[in-house]
C-alpha positions in Angstrom: 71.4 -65.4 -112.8 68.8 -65.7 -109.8 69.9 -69.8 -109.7 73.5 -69.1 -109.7 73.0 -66.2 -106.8 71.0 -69.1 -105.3 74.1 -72.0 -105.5 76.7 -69.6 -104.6 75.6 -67.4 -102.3 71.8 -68.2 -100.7 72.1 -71.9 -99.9 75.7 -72.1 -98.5 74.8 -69.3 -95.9 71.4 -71.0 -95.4 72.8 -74.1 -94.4 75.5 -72.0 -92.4 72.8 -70.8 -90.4 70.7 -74.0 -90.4 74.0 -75.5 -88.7 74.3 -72.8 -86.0 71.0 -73.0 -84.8 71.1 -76.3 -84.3 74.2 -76.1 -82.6 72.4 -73.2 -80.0 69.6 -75.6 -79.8 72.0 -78.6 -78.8 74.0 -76.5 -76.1 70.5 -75.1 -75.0 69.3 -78.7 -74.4 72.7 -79.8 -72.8 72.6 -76.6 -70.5 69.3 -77.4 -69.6 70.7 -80.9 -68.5 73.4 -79.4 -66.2 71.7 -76.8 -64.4 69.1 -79.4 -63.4 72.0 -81.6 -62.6 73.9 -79.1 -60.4 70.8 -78.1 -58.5 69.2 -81.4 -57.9 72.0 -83.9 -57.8 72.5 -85.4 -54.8 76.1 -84.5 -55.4 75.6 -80.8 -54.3 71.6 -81.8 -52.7 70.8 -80.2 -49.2 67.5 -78.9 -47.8 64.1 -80.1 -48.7 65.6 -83.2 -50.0 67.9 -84.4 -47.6 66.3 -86.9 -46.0 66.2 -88.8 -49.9 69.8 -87.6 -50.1 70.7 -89.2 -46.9 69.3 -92.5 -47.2 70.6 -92.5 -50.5 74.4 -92.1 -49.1 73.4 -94.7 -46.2 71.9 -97.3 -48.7 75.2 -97.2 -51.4 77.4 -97.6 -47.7 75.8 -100.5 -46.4 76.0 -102.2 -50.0 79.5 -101.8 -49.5 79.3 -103.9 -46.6 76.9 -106.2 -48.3 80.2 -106.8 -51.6 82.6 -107.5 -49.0 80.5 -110.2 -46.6 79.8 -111.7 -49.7 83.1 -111.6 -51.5 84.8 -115.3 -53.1 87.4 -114.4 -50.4 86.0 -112.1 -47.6 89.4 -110.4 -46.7 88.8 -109.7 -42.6 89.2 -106.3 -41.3 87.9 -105.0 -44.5 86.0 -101.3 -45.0 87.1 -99.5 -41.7 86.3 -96.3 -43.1 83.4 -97.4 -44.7 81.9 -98.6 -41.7 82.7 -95.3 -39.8 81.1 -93.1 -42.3 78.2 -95.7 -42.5 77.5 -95.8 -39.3 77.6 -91.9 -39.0 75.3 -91.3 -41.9 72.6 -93.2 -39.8 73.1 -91.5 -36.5 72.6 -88.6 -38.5 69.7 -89.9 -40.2 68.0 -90.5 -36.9 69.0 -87.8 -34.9 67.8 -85.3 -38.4 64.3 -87.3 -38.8 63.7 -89.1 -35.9 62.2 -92.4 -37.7 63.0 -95.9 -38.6 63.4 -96.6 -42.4 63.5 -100.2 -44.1 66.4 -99.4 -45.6 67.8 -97.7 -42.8 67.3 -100.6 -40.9 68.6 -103.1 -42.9 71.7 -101.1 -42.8 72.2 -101.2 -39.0 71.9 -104.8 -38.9 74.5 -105.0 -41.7 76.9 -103.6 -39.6 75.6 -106.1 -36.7 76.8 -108.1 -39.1 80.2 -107.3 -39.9 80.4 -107.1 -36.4 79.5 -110.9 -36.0 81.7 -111.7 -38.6 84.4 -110.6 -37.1 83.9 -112.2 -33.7 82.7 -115.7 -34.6 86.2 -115.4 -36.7 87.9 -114.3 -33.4 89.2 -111.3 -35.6 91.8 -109.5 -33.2 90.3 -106.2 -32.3 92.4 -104.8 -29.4 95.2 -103.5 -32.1 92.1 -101.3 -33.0 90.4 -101.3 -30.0 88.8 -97.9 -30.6 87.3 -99.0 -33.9 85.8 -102.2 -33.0 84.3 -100.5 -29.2 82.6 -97.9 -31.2 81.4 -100.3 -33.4 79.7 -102.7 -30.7 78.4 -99.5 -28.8 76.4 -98.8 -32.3 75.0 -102.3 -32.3 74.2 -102.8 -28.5 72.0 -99.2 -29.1 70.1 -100.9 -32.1 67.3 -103.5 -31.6 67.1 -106.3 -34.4 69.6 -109.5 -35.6 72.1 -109.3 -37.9 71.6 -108.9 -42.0 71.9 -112.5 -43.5 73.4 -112.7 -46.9 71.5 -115.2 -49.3 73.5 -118.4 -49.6 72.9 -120.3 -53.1 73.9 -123.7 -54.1 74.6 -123.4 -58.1 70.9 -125.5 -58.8 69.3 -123.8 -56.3 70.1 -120.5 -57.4 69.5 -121.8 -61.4 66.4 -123.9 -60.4 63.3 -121.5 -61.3 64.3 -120.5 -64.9 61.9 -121.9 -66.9 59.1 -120.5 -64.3 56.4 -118.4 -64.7 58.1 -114.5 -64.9 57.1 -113.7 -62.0 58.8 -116.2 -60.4 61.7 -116.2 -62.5 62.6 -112.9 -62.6 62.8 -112.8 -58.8 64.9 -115.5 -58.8 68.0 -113.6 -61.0 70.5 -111.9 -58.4 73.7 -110.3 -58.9 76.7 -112.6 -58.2 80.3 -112.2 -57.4 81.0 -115.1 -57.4 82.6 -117.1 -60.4 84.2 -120.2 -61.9 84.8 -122.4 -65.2 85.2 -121.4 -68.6 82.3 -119.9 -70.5 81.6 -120.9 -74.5 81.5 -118.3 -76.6 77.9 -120.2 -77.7 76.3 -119.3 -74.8 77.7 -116.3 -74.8 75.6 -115.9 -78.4 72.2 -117.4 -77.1 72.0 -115.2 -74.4 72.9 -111.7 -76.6 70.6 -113.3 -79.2 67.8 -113.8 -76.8 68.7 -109.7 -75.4 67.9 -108.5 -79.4 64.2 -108.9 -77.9 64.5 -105.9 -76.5 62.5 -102.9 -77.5 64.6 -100.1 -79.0 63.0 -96.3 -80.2 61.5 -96.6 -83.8 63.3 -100.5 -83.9 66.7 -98.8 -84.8 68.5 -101.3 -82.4 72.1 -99.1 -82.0 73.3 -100.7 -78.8 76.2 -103.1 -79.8 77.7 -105.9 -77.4 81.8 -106.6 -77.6 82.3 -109.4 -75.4 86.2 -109.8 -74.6 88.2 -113.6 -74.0 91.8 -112.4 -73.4 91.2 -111.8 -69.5 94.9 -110.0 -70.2 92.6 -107.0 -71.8 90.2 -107.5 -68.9 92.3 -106.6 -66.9 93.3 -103.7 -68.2 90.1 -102.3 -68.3 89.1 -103.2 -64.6 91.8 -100.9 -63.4 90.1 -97.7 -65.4 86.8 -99.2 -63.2 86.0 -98.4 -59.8 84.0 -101.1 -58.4 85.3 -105.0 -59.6 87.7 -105.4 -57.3 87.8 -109.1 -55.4 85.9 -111.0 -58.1 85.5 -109.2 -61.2 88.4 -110.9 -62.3 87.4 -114.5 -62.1 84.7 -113.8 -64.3 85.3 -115.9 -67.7 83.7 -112.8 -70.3 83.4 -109.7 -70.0 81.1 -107.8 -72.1 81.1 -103.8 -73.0 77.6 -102.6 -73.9 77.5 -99.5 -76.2 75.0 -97.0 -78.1 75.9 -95.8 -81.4 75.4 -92.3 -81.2 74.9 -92.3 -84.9 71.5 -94.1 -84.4 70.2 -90.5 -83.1 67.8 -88.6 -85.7 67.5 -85.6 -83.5 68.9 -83.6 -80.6 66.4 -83.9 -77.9 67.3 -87.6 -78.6 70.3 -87.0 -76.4 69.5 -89.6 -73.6 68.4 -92.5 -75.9 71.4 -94.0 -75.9 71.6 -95.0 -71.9 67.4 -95.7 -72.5 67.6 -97.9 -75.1 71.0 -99.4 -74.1 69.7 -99.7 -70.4 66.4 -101.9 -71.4 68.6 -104.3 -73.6 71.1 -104.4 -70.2 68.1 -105.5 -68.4 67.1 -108.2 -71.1 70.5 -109.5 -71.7 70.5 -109.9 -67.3 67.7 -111.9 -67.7 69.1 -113.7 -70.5 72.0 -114.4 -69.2 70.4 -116.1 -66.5 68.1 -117.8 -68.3 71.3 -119.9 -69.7 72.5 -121.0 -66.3 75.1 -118.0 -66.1 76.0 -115.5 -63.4 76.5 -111.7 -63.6 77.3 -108.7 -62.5 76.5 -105.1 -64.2 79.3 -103.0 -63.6 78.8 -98.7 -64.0 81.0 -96.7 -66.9 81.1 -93.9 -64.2 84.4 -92.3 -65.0 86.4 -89.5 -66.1 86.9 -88.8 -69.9 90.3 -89.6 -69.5 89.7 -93.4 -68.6 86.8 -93.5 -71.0 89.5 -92.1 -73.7 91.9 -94.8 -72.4 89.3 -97.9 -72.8 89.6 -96.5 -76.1 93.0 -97.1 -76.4 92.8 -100.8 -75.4 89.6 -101.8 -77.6 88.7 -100.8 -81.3 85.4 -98.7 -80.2 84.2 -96.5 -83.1 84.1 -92.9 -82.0 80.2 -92.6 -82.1 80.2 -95.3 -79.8 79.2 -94.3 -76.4 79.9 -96.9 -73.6 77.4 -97.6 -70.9 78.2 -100.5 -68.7 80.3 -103.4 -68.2 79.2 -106.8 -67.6 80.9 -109.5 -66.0 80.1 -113.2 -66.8 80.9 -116.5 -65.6 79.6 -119.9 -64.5 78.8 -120.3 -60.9 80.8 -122.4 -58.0 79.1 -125.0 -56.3 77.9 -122.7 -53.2 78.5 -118.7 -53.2 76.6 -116.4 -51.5 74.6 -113.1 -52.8 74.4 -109.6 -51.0 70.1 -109.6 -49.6 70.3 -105.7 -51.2 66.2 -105.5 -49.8 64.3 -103.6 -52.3 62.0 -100.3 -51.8 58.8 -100.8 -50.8 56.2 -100.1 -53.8 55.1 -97.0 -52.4 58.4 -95.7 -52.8 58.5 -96.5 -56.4 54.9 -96.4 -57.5 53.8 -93.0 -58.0 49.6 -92.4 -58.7 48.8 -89.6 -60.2 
């Protein structure tokens, strides 16, 4: 009788609660996420951290700049409210802190030289006279040259891949530039080479689906917010995903952009280990275009998607955005 009470009654309503506590536990965790979102994202950050938030802002603005010096086709007259806004969030930098930053720097001379751009291409500036004077009064009150953009030649730019690491993994830059048509046997040596990558307890749930029909690229560029101008001479373009069904337990819940952000890293390495160029593009978007990619590619629901990747064979000369690195100070942390 005690066995039957057990199967009928006991054991559904202890799995009943079982379930609800883990679902407390899961919003607890995913509460815990927001709330440290919301009061240290840089989205809503003021105070003690402005100065990081600041140079933040002013570092993703002059990388703007750097995209559209380098672009296949640099369209002229490009990023006039980008380079207003950039070249306010520095005078505000300087006039909050009152110190010269690397990064800082490195963004005052890239809008030296959008500047220079502009007039060795005698670019008409008196139909925006205003513009272009406020823009030379910004430069004439900065010391320092122009930014110069790294200009490769295809073998240059491939020649130090079977170096030492060291060497070769400082020679790998993001491109945006692109030509030819890629094999889909390359394609498969280089996301063969990526399944090096370490993954938590070797369960390897990030999946690749590389895409031919630039028809369907296409389409998913336009749910994307930062490919246009080149993205779409690139031959592949790859979608790397985490299966959420490769999570054993809730505080688990960031694995997927870990594990999936190491292989990212691998597969960039391999890719440019077989003589190809890429660029990683972010899966920053609303649910509604993630719901849409959806729509245009079989995904399985547990699949979460992390980046984009475009792929492509290099031209014969292109150049590459300098995008100057942190000093190790900045990044290594002793404890």
């Amino acid at each position: 009788m005690f066995k039957d009470f057990f199967r009928v009654v006991l054991r559904p309503f202890r799995m009943a609660c079982g379930a609800l506590l883990r679902y407390l536990h899961v919003r607890r965790l995913f509460r815990y996420d927001r709330l440290r979102f919301m009061k240290n994202s840089g989205t809503f950050g003021t105070g003690k951290k402005r100065e990081y938030v600041q140079k933040e802002k002013i570092i993703m603005g002059y990388h703007v700049l750097e995209k559209g010096l380098t672009m296949p086709s640099c369209r002229l007259g490009f990023g006039r409210e980008a380079v207003l806004d950039l070249m306010h969030a520095i005078s505000e930098y300087e006039n909050d802190f009152g110190k010269s930053d690397g990064q800082v720097d490195h963004a005052s001379r890239c809008v030296k030289a959008y500047l220079h751009l502009h007039e060795d291409e005698q670019y008409d500036m008196a139909a925006d006279a205003g513009f272009w004077n406020a823009v030379k009064d910004f430069c004439d009150a900065r010391s320092g040259a122009p930014a110069q953009m790294m200009k490769f030649d295809r073998d240059d730019f491939f020649g130090q891949v079977n170096s030492p690491f060291e060497v070769f993994a400082k020679s790998r830059h993001t491109v945006r530039h692109f030509a030819g048509t890629v094999s889909d046997e390359t394609i498969e040596k280089a996301v063969d080479l990526a399944r090096t990558s370490p993954s938590a307890c070797n369960r390897q749930y990030v999946r690749v689906h590389c895409l031919r029909d630039h028809k369907l690229h296409e389409k998913i560029y336009k749910l994307q917010n930062g490919n246009r101008g080149f993205a779409s001479a690139a031959d592949k373009l790859l979608i790397v995903t985490s299966d959420l069904n490769g999570l054993r337990w809730h505080e688990e819940r960031n694995d997927v952009f870990t594990n999936a952000g190491i292989f990212i890293m691998n597969l960039m390495y391999a890719l440019h280990y077989n003589r190809l160029g890429c660029c990683v593009l972010n899966w920053s978007v609303s649910p509604d275009s993630d719901k849409r990619l959806r729509g245009i590619i079989p995904l399985k629901e547990s699949e979460t998607v992390v980046a984009l990747i475009a792929v492509g064979h290099l031209p014969d000369d292109f150049l590459v955005a300098a995008s100057p690195r942190k000093p190790l100070q900045e990044v290594l942390v002793w404890h």
